[in-house]
Biopython code that builds the backbone (N, CA, C, O; Angstrom):
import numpy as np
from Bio.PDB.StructureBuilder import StructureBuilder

atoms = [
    (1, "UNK", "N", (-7.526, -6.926, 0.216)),
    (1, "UNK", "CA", (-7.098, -7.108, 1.585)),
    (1, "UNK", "C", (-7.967, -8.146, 2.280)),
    (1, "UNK", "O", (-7.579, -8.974, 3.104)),
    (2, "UNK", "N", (-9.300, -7.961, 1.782)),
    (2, "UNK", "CA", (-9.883, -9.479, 2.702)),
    (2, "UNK", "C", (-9.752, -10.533, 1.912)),
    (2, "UNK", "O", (-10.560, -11.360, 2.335)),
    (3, "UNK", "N", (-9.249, -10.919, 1.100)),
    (3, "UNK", "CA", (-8.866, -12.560, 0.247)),
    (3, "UNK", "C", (-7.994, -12.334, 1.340)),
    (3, "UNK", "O", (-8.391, -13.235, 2.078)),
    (4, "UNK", "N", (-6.870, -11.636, 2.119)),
    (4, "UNK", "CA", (-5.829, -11.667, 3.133)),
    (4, "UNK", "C", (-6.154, -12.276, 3.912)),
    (4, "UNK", "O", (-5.112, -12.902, 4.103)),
    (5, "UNK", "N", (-6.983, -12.735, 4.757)),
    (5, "UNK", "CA", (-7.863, -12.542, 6.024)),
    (5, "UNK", "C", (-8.387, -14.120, 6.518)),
    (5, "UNK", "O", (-8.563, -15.100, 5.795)),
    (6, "UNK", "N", (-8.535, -14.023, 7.733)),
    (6, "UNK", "CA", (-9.290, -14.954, 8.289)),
    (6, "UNK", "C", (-10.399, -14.822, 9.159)),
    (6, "UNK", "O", (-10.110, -14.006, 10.034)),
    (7, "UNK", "N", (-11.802, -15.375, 9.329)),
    (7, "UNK", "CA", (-13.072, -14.634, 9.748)),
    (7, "UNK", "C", (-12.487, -13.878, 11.360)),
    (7, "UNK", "O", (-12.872, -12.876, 11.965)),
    (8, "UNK", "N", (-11.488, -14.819, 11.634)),
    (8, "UNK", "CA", (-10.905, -14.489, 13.334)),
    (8, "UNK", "C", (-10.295, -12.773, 13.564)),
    (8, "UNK", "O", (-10.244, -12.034, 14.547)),
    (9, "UNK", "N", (-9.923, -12.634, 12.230)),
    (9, "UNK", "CA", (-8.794, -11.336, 12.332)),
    (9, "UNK", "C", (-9.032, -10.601, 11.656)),
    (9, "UNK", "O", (-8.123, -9.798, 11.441)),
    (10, "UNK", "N", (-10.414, -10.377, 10.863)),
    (10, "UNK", "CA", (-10.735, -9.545, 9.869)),
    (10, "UNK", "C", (-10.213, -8.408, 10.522)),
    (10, "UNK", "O", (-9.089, -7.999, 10.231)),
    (11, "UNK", "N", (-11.084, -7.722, 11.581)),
    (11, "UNK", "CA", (-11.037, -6.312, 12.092)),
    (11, "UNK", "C", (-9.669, -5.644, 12.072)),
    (11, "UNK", "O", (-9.285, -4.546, 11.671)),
    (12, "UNK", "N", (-8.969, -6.851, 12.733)),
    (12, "UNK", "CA", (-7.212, -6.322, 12.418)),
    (12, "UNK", "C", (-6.779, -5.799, 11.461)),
    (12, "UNK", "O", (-6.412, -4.640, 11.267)),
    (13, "UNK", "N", (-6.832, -7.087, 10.527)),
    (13, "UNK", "CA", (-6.396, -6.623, 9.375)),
    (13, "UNK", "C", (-7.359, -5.466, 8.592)),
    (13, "UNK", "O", (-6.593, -4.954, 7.775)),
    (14, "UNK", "N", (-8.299, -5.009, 8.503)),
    (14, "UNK", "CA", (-9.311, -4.015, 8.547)),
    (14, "UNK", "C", (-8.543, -2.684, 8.772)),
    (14, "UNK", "O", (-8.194, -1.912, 7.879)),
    (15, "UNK", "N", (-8.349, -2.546, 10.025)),
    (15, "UNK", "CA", (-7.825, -1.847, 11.105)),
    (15, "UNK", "C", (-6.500, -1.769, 10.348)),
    (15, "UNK", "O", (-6.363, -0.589, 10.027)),
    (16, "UNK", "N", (-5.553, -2.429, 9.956)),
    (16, "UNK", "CA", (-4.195, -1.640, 9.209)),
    (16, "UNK", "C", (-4.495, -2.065, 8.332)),
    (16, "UNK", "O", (-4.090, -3.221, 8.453)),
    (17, "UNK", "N", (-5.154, -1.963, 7.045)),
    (17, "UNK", "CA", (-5.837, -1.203, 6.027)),
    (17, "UNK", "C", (-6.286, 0.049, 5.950)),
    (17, "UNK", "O", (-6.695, 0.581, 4.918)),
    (18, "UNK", "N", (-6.219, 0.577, 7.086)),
    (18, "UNK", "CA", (-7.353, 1.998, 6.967)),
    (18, "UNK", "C", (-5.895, 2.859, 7.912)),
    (18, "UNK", "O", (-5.607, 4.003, 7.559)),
    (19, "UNK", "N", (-5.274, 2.344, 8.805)),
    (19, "UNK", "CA", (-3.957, 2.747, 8.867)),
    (19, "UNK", "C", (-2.705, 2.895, 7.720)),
    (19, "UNK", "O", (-1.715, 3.621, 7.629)),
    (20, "UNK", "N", (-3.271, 1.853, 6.931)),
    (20, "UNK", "CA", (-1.964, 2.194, 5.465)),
    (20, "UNK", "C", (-2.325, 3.353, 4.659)),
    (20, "UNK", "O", (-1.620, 4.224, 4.148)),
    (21, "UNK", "N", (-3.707, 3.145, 4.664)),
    (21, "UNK", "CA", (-4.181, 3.932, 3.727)),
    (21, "UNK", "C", (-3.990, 5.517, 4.036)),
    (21, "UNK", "O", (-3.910, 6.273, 3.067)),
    (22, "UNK", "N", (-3.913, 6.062, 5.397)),
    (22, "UNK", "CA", (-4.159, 7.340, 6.046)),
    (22, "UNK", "C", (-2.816, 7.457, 5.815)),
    (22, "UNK", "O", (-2.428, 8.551, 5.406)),
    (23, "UNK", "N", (-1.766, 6.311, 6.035)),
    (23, "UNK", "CA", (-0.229, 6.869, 5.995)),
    (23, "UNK", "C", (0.581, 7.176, 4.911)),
    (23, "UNK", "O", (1.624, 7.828, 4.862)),
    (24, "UNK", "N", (-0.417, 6.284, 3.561)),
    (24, "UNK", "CA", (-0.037, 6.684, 2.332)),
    (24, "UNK", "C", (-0.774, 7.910, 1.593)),
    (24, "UNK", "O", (-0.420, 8.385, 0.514)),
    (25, "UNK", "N", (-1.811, 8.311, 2.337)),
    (25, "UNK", "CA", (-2.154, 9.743, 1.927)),
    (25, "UNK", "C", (-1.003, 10.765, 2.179)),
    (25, "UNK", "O", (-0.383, 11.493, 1.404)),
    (26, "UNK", "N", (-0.930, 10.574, 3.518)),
    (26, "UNK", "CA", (0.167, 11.772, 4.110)),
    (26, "UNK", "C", (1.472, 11.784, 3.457)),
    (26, "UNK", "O", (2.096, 12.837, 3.328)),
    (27, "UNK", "N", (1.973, 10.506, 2.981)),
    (27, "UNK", "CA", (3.127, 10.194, 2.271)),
    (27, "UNK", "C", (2.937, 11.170, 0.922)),
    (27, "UNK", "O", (3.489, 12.242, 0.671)),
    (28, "UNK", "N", (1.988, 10.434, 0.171)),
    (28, "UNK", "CA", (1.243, 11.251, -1.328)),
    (28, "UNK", "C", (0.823, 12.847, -1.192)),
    (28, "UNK", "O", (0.455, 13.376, -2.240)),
    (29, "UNK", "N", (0.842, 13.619, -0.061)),
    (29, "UNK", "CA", (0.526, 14.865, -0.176)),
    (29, "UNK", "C", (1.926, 15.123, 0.048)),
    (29, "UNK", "O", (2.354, 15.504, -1.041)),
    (30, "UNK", "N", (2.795, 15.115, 0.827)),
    (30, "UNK", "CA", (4.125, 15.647, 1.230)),
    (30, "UNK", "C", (4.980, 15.333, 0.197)),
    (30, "UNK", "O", (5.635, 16.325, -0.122)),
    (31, "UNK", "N", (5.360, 13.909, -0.754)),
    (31, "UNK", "CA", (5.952, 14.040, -1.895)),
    (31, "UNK", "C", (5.398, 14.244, -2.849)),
    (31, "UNK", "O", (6.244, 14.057, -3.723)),
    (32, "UNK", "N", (4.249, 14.592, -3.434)),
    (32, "UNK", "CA", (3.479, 15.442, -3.995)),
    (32, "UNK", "C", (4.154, 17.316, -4.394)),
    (32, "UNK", "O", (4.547, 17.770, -5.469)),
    (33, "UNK", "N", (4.086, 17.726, -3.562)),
    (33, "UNK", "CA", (4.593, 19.166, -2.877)),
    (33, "UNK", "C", (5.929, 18.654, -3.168)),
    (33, "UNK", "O", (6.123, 19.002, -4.333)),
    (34, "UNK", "N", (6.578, 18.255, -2.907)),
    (34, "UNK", "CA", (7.889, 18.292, -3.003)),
    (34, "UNK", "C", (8.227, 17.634, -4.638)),
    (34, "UNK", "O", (9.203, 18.222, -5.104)),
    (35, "UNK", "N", (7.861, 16.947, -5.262)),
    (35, "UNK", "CA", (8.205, 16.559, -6.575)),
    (35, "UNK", "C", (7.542, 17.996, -7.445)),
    (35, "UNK", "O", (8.340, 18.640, -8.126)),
    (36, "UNK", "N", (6.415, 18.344, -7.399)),
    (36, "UNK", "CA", (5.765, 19.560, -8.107)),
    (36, "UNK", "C", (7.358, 20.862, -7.772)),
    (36, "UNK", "O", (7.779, 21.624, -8.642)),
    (37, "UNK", "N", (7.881, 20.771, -6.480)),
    (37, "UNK", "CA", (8.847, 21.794, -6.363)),
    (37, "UNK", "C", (10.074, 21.474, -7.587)),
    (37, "UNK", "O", (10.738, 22.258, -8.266)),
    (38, "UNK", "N", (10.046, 19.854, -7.531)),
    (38, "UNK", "CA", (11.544, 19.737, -8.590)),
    (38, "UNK", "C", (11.486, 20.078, -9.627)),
    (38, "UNK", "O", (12.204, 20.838, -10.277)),
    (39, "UNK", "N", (9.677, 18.948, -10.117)),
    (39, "UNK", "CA", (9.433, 19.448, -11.453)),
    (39, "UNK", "C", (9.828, 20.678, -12.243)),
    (39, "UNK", "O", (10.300, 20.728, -13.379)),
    (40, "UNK", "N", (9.365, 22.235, -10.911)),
    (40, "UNK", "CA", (9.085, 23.719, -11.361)),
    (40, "UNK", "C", (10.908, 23.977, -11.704)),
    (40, "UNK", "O", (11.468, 24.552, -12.637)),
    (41, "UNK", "N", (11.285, 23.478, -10.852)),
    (41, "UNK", "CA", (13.022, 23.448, -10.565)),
    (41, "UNK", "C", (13.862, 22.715, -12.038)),
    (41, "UNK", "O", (14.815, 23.201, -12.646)),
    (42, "UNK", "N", (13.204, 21.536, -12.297)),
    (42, "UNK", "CA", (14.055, 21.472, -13.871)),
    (42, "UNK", "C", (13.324, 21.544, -15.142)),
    (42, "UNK", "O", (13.877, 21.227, -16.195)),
    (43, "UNK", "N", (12.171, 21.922, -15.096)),
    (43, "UNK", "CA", (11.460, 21.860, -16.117)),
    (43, "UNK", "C", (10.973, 23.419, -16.255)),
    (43, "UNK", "O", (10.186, 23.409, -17.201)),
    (44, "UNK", "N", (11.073, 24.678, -15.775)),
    (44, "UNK", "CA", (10.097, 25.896, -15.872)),
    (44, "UNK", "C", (9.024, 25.744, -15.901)),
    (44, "UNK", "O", (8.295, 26.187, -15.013)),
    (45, "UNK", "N", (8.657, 25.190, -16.744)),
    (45, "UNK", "CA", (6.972, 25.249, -17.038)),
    (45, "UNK", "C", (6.027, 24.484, -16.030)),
    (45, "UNK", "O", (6.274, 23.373, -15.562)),
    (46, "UNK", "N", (5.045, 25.154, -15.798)),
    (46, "UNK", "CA", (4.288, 24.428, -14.939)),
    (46, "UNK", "C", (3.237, 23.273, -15.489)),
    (46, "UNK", "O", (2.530, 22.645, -14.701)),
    (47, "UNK", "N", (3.201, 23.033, -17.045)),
    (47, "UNK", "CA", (2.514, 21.764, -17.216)),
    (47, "UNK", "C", (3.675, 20.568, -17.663)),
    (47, "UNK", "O", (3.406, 19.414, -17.996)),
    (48, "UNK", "N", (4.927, 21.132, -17.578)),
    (48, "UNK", "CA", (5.737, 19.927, -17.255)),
    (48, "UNK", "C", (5.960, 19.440, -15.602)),
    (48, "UNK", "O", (5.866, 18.277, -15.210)),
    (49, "UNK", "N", (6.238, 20.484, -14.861)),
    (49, "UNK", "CA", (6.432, 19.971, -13.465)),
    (49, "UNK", "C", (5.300, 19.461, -13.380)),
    (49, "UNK", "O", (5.511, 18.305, -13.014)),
    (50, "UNK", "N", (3.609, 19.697, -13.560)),
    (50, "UNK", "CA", (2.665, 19.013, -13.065)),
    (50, "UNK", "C", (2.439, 17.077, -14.172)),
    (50, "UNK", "O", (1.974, 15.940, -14.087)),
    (51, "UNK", "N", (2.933, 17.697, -14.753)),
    (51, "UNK", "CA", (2.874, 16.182, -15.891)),
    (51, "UNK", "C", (3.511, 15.234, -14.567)),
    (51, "UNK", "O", (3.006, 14.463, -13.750)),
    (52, "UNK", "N", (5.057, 15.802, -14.873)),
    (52, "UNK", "CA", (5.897, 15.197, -13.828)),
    (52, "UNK", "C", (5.487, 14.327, -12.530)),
    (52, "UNK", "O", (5.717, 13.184, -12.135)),
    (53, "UNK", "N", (4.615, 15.678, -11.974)),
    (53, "UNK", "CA", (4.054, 14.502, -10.780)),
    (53, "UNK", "C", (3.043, 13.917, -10.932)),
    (53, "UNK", "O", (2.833, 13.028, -10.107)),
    (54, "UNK", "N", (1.970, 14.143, -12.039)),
    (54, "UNK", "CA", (1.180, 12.665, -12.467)),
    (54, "UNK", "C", (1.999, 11.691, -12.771)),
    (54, "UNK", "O", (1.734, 10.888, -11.876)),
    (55, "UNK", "N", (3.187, 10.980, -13.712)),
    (55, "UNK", "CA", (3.455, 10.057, -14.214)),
    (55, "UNK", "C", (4.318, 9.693, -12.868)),
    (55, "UNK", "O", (4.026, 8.531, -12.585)),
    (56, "UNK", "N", (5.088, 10.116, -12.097)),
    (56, "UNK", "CA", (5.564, 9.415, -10.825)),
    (56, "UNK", "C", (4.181, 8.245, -9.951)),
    (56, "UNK", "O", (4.570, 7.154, -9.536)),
    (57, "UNK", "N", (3.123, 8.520, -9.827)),
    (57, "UNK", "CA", (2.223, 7.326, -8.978)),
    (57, "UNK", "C", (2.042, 6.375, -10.502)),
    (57, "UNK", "O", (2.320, 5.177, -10.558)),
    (58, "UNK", "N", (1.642, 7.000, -11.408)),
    (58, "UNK", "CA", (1.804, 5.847, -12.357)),
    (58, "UNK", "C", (3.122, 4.687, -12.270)),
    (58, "UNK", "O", (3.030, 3.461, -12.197)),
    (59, "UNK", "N", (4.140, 5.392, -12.301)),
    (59, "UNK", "CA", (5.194, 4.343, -12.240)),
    (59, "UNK", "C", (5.430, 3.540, -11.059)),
    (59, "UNK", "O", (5.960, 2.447, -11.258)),
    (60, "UNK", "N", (5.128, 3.880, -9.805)),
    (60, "UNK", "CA", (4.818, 3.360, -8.542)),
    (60, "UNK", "C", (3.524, 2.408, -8.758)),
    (60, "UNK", "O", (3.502, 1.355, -8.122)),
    (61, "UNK", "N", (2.678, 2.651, -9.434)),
    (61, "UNK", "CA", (1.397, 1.369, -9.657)),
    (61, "UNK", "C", (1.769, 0.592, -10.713)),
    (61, "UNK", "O", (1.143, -0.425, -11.009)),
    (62, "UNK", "N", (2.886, 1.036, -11.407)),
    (62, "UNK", "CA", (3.070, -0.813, -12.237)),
    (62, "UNK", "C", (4.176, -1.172, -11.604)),
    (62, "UNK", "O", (4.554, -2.282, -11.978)),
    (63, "UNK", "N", (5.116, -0.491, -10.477)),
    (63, "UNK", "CA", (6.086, -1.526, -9.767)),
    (63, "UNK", "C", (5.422, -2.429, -9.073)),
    (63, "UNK", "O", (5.642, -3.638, -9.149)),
    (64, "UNK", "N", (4.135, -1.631, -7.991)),
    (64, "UNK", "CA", (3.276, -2.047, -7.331)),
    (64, "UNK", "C", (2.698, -3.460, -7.477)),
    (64, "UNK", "O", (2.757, -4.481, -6.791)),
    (65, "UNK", "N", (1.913, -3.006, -9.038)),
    (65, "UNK", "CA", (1.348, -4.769, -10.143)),
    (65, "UNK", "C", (2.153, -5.487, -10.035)),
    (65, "UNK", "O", (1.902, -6.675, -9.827)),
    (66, "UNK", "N", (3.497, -4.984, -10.145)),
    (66, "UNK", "CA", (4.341, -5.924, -10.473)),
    (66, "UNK", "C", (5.103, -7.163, -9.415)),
    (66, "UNK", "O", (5.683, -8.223, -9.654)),
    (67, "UNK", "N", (4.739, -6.365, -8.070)),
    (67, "UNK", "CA", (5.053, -7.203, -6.799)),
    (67, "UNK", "C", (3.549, -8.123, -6.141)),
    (67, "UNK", "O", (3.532, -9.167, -5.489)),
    (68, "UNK", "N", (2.740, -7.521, -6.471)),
    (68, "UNK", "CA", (1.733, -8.190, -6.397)),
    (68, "UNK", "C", (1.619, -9.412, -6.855)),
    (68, "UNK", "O", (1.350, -10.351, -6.105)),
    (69, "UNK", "N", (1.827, -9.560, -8.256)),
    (69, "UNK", "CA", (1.714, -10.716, -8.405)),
    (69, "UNK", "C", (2.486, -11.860, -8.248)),
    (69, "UNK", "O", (2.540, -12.870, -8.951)),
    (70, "UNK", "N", (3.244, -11.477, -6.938)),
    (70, "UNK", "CA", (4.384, -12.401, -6.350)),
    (70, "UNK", "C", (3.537, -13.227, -5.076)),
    (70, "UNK", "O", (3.826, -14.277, -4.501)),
    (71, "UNK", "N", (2.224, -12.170, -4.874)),
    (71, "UNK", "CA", (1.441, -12.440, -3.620)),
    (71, "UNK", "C", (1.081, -13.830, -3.852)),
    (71, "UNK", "O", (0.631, -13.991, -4.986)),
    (72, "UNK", "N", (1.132, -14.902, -3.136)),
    (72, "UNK", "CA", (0.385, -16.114, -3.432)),
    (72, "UNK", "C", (-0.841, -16.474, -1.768)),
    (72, "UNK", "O", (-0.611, -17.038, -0.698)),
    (73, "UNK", "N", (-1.957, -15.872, -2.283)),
    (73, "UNK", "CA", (-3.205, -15.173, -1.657)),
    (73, "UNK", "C", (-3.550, -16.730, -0.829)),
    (73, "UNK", "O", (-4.092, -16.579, 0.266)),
    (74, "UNK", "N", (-3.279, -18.208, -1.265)),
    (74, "UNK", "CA", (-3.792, -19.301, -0.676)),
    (74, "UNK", "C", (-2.794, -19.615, 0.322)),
    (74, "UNK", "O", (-3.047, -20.040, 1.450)),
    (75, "UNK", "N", (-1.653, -19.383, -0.152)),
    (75, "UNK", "CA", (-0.685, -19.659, 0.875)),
    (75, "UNK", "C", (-0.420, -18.848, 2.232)),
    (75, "UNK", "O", (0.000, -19.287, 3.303)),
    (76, "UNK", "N", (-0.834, -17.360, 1.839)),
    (76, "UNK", "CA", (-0.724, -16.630, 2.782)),
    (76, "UNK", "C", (-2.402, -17.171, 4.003)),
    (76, "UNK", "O", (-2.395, -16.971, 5.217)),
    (77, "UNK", "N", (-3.315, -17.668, 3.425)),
    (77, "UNK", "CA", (-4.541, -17.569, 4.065)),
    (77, "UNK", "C", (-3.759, -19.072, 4.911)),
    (77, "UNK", "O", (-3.571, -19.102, 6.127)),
    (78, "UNK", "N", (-3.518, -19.822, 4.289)),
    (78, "UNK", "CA", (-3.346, -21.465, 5.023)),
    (78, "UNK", "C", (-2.397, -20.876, 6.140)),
    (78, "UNK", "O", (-2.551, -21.402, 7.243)),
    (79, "UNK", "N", (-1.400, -19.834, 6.051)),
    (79, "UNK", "CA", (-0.224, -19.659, 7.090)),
    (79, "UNK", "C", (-1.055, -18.769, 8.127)),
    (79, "UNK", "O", (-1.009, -19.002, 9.335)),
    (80, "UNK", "N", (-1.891, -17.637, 7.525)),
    (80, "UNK", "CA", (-2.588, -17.152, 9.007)),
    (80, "UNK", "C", (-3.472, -17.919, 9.778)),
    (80, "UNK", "O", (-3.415, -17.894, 11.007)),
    (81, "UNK", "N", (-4.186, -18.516, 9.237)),
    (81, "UNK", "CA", (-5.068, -19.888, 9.786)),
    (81, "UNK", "C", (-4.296, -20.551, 10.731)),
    (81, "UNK", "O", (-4.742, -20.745, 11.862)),
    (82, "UNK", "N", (-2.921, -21.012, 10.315)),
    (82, "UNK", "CA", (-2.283, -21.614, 11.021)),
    (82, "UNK", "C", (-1.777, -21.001, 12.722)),
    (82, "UNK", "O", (-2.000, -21.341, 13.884)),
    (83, "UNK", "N", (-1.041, -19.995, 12.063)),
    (83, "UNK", "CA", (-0.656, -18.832, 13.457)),
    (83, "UNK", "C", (-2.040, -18.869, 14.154)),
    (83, "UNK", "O", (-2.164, -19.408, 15.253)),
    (84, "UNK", "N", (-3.014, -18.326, 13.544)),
    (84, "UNK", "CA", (-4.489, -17.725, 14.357)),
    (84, "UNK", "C", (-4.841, -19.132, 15.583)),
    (84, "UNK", "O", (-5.203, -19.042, 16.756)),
    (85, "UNK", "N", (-4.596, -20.215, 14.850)),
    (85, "UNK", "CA", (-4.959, -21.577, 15.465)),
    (85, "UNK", "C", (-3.839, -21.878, 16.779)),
    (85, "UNK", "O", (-4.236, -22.541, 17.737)),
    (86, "UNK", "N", (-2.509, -21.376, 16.748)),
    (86, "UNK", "CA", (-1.125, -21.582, 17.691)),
    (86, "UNK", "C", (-2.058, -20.480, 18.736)),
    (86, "UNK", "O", (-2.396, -20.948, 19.823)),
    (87, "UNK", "N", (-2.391, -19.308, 18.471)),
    (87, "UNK", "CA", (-2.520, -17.849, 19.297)),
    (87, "UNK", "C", (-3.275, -18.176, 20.035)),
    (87, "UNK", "O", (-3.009, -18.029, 21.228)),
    (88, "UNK", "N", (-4.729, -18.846, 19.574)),
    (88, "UNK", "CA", (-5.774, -19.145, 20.186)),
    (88, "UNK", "C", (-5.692, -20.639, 21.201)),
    (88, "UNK", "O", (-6.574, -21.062, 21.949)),
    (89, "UNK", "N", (-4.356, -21.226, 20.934)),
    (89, "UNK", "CA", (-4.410, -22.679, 21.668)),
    (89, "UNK", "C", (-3.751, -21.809, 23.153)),
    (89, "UNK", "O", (-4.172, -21.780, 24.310)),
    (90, "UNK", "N", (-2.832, -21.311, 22.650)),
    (90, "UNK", "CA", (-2.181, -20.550, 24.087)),
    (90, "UNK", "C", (-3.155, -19.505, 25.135)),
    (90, "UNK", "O", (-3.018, -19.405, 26.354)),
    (91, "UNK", "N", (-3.764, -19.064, 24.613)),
    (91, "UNK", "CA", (-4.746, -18.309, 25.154)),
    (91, "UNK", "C", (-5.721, -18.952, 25.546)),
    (91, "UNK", "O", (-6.581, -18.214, 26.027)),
    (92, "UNK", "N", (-6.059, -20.375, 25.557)),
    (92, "UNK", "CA", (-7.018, -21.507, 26.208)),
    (92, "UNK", "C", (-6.005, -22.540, 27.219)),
    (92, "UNK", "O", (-6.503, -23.486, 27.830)),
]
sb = StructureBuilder()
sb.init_structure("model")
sb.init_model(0)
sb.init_chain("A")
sb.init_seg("    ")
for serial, (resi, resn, name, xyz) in enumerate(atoms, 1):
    if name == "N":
        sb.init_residue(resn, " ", resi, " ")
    sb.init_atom(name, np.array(xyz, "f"), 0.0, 1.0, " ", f" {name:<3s}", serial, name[0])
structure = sb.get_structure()
């Protein structure tokens, strides 16, 4: 997240980093609980329903990899630089 960043806007972007992160906990405990319910629901056994909901974030972290590396980290820095530089002319 800070290769994201510019020295101007760190805190921001900081600041929803630590907002994603709190919202993807709450996300990960509530479908958590609820996939462990399906698991118990088509599988009986409880070390298949729990398998179950380990390999679900696995498959969510190689879709994840997999959009990532669409990120192009220089281009995004040259375009906030740019905006940060428009924000700050108006505000002078």
């Amino acid at each position: 997240m800070l290769d994201l960043t510019a020295a101007e806007t760190a805190g921001t972007f900081i600041g929803a980093w630590g907002l994603s992160q709190a919202l993807a906990r709450a996300t990960a405990t509530v479908l958590g609980g609820a996939l462990l319910d399906l698991g118990k629901q088509l599988f009986g056994m409880p070390i298949l329903a729990y398998s179950f909901v380990f390999v679900m974030p696995v498959i969510g972290m190689l879709i994840a990899i997999k959009l990532l590396d669409r990120v192009d980290i220089k281009e995004f820095q040259t375009e906030a630089k740019t905006a940060i530089a428009r924000v700050l002319e108006q505000d002078l």
